[in-house]
Each structure stands twice: as structure tokens, then as C-alpha cells.
N, C-alpha and C positions, 0 to 999 in steps of 0.2 A: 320176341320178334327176331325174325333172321333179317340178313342183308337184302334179301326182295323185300321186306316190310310186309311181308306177311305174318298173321301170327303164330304163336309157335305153336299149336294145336293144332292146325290145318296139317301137319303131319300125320296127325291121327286122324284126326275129321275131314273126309273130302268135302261135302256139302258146303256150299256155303250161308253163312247163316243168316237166318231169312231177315230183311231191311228192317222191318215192323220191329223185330225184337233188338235188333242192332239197337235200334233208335232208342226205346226204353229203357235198354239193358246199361246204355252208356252213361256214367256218370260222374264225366267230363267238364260238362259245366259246372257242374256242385264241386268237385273237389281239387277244380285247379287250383285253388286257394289255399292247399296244402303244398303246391312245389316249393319253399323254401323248405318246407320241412323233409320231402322228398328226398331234394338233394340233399339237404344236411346228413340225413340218414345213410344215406346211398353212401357218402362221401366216410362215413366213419365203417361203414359195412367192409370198403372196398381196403382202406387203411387196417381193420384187424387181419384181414384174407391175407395181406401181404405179410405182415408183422407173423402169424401163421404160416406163410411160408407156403399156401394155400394158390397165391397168384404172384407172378413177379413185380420187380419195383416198377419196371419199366409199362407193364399194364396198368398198375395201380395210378401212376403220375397221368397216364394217359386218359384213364377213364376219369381222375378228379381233373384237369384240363375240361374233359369235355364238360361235364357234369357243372363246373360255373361257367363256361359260354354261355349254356341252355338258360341258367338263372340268370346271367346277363340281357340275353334276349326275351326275355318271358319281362323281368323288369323293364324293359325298354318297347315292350310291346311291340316287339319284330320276332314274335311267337305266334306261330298258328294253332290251335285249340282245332279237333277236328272229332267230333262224334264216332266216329269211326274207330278212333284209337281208343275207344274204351273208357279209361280213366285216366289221373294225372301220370299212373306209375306207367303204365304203357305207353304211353305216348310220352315221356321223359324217355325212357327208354329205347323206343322207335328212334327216336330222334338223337340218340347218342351210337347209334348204328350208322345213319347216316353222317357224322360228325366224324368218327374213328372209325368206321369200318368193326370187322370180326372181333377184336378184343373188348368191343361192348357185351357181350356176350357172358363175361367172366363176371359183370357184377352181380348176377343173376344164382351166383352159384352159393352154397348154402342158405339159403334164405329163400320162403314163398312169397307170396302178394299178400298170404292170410297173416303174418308177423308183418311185414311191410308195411302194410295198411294200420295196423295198431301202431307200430312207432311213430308214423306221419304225425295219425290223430292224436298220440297222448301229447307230444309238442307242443303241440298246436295248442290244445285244450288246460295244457301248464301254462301258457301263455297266454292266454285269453282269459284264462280264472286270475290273474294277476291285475291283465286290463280291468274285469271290473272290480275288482279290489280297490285300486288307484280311484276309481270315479266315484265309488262307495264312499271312500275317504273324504274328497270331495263334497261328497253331499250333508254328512257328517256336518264337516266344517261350515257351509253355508248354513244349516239348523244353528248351526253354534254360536253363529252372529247372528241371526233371528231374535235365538232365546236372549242373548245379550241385552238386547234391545227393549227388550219385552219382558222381564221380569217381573214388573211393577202392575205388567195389562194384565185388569183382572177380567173374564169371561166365566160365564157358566160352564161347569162340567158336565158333559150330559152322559143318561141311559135312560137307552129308549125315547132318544131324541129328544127327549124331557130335561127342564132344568131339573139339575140333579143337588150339587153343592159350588161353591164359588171356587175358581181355581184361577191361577198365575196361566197369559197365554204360550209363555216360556216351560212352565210343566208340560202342558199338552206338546207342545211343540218336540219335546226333552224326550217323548216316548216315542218317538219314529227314532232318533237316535239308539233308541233300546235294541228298537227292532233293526234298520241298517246294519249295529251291530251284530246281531246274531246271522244276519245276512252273510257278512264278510266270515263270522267263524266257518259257516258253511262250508262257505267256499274256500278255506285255509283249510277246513280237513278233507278238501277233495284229493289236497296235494297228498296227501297218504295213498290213496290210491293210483294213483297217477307214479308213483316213485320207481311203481317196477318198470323191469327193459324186457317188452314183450321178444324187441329180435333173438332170433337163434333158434324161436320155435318150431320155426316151419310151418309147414300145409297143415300139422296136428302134430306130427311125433318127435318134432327134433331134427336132426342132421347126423351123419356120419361123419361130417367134416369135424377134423379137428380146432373149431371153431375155438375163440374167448369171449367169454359174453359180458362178464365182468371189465373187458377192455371198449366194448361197443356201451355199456351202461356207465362208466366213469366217463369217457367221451361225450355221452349226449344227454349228461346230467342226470341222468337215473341214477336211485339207490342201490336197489339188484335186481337183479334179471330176475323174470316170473320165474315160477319154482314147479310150474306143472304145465305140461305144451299145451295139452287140447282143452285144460280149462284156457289156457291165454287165449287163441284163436274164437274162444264163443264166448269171453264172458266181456260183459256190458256193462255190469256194473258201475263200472266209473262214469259211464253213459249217465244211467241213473242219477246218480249222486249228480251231479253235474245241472242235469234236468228237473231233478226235486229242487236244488239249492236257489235255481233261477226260477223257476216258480213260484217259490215262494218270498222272495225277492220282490217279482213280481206283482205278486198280492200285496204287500205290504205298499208299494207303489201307489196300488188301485185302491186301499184305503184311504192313505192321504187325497189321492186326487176326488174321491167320494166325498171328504168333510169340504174341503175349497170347492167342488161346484154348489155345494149345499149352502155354506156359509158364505158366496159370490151370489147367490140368487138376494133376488126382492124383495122374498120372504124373509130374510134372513141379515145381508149387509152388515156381516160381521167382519168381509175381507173387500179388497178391490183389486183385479187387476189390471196390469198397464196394460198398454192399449197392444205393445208388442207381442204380445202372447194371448190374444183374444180374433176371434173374425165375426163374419160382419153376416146380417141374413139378404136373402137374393131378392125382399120384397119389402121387407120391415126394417126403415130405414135407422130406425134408435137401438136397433138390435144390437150387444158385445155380446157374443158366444166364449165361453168356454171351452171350446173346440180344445186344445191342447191337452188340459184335464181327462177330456172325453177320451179321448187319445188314448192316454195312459190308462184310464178304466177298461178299456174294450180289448188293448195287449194280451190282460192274463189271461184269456180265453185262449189265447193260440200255444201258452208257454203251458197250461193245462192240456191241451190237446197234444202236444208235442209228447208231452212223460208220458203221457198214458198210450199214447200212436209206442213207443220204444217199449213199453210193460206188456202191452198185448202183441208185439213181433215177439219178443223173448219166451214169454208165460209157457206156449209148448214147443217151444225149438230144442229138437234131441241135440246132443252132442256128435260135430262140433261147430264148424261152420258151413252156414250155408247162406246163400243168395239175399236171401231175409234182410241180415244183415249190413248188407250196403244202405240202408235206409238211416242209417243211424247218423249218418254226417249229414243228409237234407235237415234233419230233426233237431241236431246240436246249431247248425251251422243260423238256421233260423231264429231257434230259441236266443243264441248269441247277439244275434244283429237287430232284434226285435228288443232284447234287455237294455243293451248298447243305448241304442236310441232312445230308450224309454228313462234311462237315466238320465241323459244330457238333457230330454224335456220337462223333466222334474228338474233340476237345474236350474234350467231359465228362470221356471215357475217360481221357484224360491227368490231370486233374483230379483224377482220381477212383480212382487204385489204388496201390498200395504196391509196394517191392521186397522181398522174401523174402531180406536179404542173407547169413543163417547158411548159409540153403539154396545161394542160390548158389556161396559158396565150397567148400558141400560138394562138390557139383557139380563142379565147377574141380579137385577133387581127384581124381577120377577117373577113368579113360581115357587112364594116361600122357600129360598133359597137356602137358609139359614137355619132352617126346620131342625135336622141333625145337629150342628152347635148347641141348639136352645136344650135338643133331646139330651145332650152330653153334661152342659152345664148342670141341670137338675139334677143328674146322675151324681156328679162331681161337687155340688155343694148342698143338695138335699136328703144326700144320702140312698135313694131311692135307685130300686133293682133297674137296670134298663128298660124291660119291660113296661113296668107303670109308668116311667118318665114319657118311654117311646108315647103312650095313650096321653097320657095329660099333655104334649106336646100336639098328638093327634089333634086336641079337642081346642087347642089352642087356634091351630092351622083354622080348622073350622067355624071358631069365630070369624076369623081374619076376612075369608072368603064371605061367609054370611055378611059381614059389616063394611066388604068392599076394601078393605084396607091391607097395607104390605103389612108384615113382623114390625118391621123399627121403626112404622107407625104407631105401634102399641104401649100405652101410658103402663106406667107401672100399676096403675090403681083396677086397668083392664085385667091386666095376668093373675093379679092377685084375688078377681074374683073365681076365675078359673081354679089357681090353688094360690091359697093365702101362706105357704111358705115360700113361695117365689119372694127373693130381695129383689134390691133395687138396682143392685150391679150389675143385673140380666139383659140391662139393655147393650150393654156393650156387644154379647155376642150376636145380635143383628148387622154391625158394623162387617161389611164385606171383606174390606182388609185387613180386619180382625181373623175373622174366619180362615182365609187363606193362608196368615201367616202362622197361625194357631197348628195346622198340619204337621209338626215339627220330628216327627216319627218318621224313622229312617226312609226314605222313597216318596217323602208326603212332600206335597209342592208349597211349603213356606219359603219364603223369599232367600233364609238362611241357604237351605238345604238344595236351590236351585241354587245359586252361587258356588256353593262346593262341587256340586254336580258337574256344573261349565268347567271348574277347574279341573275338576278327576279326567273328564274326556280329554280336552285338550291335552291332558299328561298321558294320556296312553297311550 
């Protein structure tokens, strides 16, 4: 920008350029949300220039002056945001022209928009990969007083929607903890990427200025300055990562919310929730929706669309940058504020619903639950390959159903006609709480092994 507020291309370009694209080209509204970072940058840009000896003190005090008014008034919302100006950095800029007059001018000097725009965004995105860390944690913590609670609730394990075997509702609950966690590694090795200090790159090749880049990267908390211009200016990668990490994030979200609609239905009234976090239908007056759940199922489609929208801008983009580009902070900025949200409403949801524990043991009672037990016992005290246990335990099951009856209905003098080595002490492993406590293999949800579990996270 000069002091007529024109921009500084219009030296070269007489034309002016046509409204239509003005309008789509600007993206101003998506990325005012980086002016703290702007200025922050601006403000260490302008501090090595002088330290450099590059611009004097008396410029530099002037342009960091102006440069917090602009973030004064922008936080105070006696900031005009104006399509025209392009993006945040121009129109911060514009606007420090009119503030100081010509020596706005100098901030401008060794440094492009295409470095500028990387340092805003990796700030930003150090920072917000933090935010959800913290709410990660959070959520963590709330499973953690779940499983507390629920140690003892025993429910079916399912696959394939099928009772499978008997499990603690604290285990089940203990494996989104697994997964949250891998969530948050994710996002703790974005910060690797994130560490370098794109400024100093320039347009693609560098500067002639006798710049410090290692003084602008100690400054705004970078480890070192990137190590090659024109891959810094086009590479995205950190995009990615960022985008993969909340993604799948994301999924792991939309699984929980998948078993709570499922186990909140009629069919099922293995959960309940409060009334806070449910709505209402517009005709069907007994209706609780699970609207919030739903919610959170229907998000990962956009955090999925999002990666893949940044993988196919990238896939053929020659070196270095180009227009493409700018697409990358709608993509992050959403994925952001869509994960955000989707965590504080899982949140609530934890918060906020009960366990149905009569229910679920009813549950747990049937489907020959206990099938695998009976298979292992025979193994374990009749000596018998697994295999042959697995069928004699088959043929067992198939009485049960023929004769209408659970397992720990089953007389001892019944099993014995099946196989006449089965003892008498067979019957204990019908017992549910037997079963689940029995799991005692590292990872296996015995009431022990859930207990240590709570303790190990809490310690970490």
C-alpha cells in the first residue's frame, strides 16, 4: 500500500481489477482471525530490521506504536474489515499507512506476503493445537470419573452387534481413553512441524537483506528458521498433519456418539440421557431425540472433506506458490471450529447421561455369553486342543437353544451327557462376574486391571 491507499501493484498494473474477482479473490473475512498473529510477527519482523541496522530505532518504535493501536482497535471493534483490502496483512498494513504516514512502508522490506502468511498461520495453529489438547484432557478426565463409577457394571461386549462376551462398562468406556489418547499424540507431533520460522523466506528465494532469522525464530518461539525458501512458501504439510490429526479425532468422536444413539434407543436402553442434551419432535409429542449425538456423527464428514479438499489443491501444484493456496486457512480455520465444538458437545454428553445397569446385565445374560469361558475351562482342565473344546462347547450352545435355556441354567448331569469329563466346578464359569473378572491378561477388563488402568492415566 502507498499513502493514497492504493495498492502497490497498481504501479505496474494500470487496470483495475475487475469487482467479480475483487470479491472472491479477498480473503478478509476468513483470516482476520490471524491479526494477533500478524501483528505479533510484524512487530518481531520490524525489531530484527532495526537490531540489523536495516531500519532506524526511531522507525521501528513508530511502526511497533502503530502496529498495537491497530490490535487495540480491532480488539475493541472500532476496526473496519473491508473486502477490498484483500487480506488481514493488507489491510493491517493499509491501515498503519494511515496511522504513521511513509515510514509504514519499511515494515514491508525483506519479507513477502508468501513468508508472512506462513508465520501468521503456524502461530495460530501452535496455538490452537494446544486448545485442543487442553479439552482432550478434559474429556480424558471426565471418561475417568465414568469408568470410576462403573467398574462393577457389567454389559455385553459386542461384535457385530452381537453379544459377544461379558465385559466391565468401565473397560468399554477405558477405550475411547486409548483412542483420545492417540488423538492428543497426534496433535503433540504436529508441534515438530510447526517449530520451524518460515520468515526470511521471501516470495520463494530469500532476501539480500542482511536479515537474522534465528533472532525473528527465538522471538516468536520457533526452533529454526526453515532450511530451504521455495519448499517453505509451498509446503503444506503441516496443513496435513493438522487435518489428518483432527480428523481422526473426529471419527473417534463419531464412534462414541454411534454406540450412545444406539444404546439410547428402545431397542436397546442400555443408556439414558438427560433431558439437557436431548430435543423434542415437531409432531410426536413423547419424542427425546438424540440430536447432539447426531451432531457429532454428521461433523466428520466435513473434517473428512476438509483433508481431502487441502490433498487434491496440493497433489499437482508445481513449485512454489500459487493462488491454490490461500484455500488452506478456510479448510484449517473450519476443521478448527467444527472439532472445537464437537468436543465441548461430547462434554456435556458425558456429563450428562446415566447407565441403565439392571438393563445391562440383563443383557449380558443373553446370547450364551459365556460360550468362550466354558470353551477355555475344558481346554484348561480337560486337557483338550482348543479346537475340540471350541465344538464340544459348540454342541453344548446348541442344546441350550434347542431346550430354550441360558448356560447357568445348565444341571451338571445335562453337560455331562454332552461330554462325561466335564466336572462339577464348570458351573462357576457361567457366573458373569466370574467371567469378566477372569480377563486378567494385561489389557483384559478384570475389575483388577481396570483399577490400575484409572490409576496409570490419572498419573500421566
Amino acid at each position: 500500500m502507498n499513502k493514497k491507499n492504493k495498492t502497490i501493484w497498481e504501479t505496474r498494473i494500470k487496470g483495475k481489477t475487475a469487482k467479480t474477482f475483487q470479491k472472491v479473490s479477498s480473503s478478509i473475512n476468513i483470516d482476520k482471525r490471524l491479526f494477533r498473529e500478524d501483528i505479533q510477527a510484524s512487530i518481531a519482523h520490524v525489531e530484527m530490521l532495526n537490531k540489523q541496522k536495516i531500519i532506524n530505532f526511531k522507525v521501528k518504535n513508530k511502526i511497533i506504536w502503530g502496529l498495537k493501536k491497530i490490535q487495540n482497535q480491532i480488539i475493541k471493534k472500532k476496526y473496519s474489515f473491508n473486502y477490498a483490502d484483500e487480506d488481514i496483512h493488507m489491510s493491517i498494513e493499509k491501515k498503519l499507512f494511515e496511522i504513521i504516514g511513509e515510514d509504514a512502508g519499511y515494515i514491508h522490506t525483506a519479507r513477502s506476503r508468501n513468508d508472512q502468511v506462513l508465520v501468521d498461520f503456524k502461530i495460530w495453529m501452535n496455538h490452537s493445537n494446544g486448545k485442543l489438547i487442553k479439552l482432550l484432557n478434559l474429556t480424558i478426565n471426565n471418561i475417568l470419573k465414568i469408568a470410576e463409577k462403573n467398574i462393577y457394571t457389567i454389559m455385553p461386549g459386542f461384535t457385530h452387534l452381537k453379544n459377544a462376551q461379558p465385559i466391565s462398562f468401565a473397560h468399554y468406556i477405558l477405550a475411547y481413553v486409548e483412542m483420545f489418547r492417540r488423538d492428543k499424540k497426534r496433535l503433540e507431533n504436529n508441534y515438530s512441524s510447526l517449530k520451524e520460522n518460515p520468515l526470511g523466506s521471501g516470495a520463494l528465494s530469500g532476501t539480500s537483506f542482511n536479515i537474522d532469522r534465528n533472532f525473528t525464530t527465538k522471538k516468536l518461539g520457533f526452533k529454526i528458521p526453515t532450511a530451504n525458501s521455495i519448499d517453505t512458501v509451498s509446503d503444506r504439510d503441516f496443513v496435513l498433519d493438522f487435518l489428518y490429526a483432527s480428523s481422526v479425532c473426529a471419527m473417534h468422536i463419531s464412534r462414541l456418539a454411534e454406540d450412545f444413539i444406539i444404546w439410547n434407543s428402545d431397542g436397546f436402553k442400555l443408556i439414558k440421557l438427560n433431558d439437557n442434551i436431548v430435543t423434542g419432535s415437531s409432531i410426536m409429542p413423547q419424542k427425546k431425540n438424540p440430536d447432539p449425538l447426531e451432531y457429532l456423527r454428521g461433523k466428520v464428514s466435513s473434517s473428512y472433506g476438509n483433508l481431502f479438499s487441502m490433498m487434491t489443491i496440493l497433489k499437482g501444484l508445481p513449485l512454489s506458490y500459487f493462488k491454490d493456496l490461500q484455500e488452506d486457512k478456510k479448510i484449517v480455520f473450519e476443521t478448527f471450529d467444527n472439532l472445537i465444538d464437537s468436543i465441548k458437545v461430547l462434554n456435556e454428553v458425558l456429563k450428562n447421561f446415566s447407565v441403565n445397569k439392571n438393563t445391562m446385565m440383563a443383557l449380558a445374560e443373553e446370547g450364551y455369553i459365556t460360550a468362550t469361558d466354558l470353551a477355555d475351562y475344558i481346554v484348561k482342565n480337560l486337557n483338550y486342543p482348543f479346537r475340540k473344546s471350541y465344538q464340544v462347547t459348540a454342541r453344548i450352545v446348541n442344546y441350550c437353544e434347542k431346550n430354550k435355556k441360558r448356560l447357568s441354567e445348565l444341571s451338571h448331569e445335562e453337560l455331562k451327557k454332552i461330554d462325561p469329563n466335564i466336572k462339577e466346578d464348570v458351573i462357576k464359569v457361567f457366573n458373569l462376574k466370574n467371567s469378566v473378572n477372569s480377563k486378567k491378561s494385561y489389557g483384559g477388563t478384570s475389575f483388577e486391571n481396570i483399577k490400575k488402568m484409572i490409576k496409570k492415566y490419572k498419573n500421566a
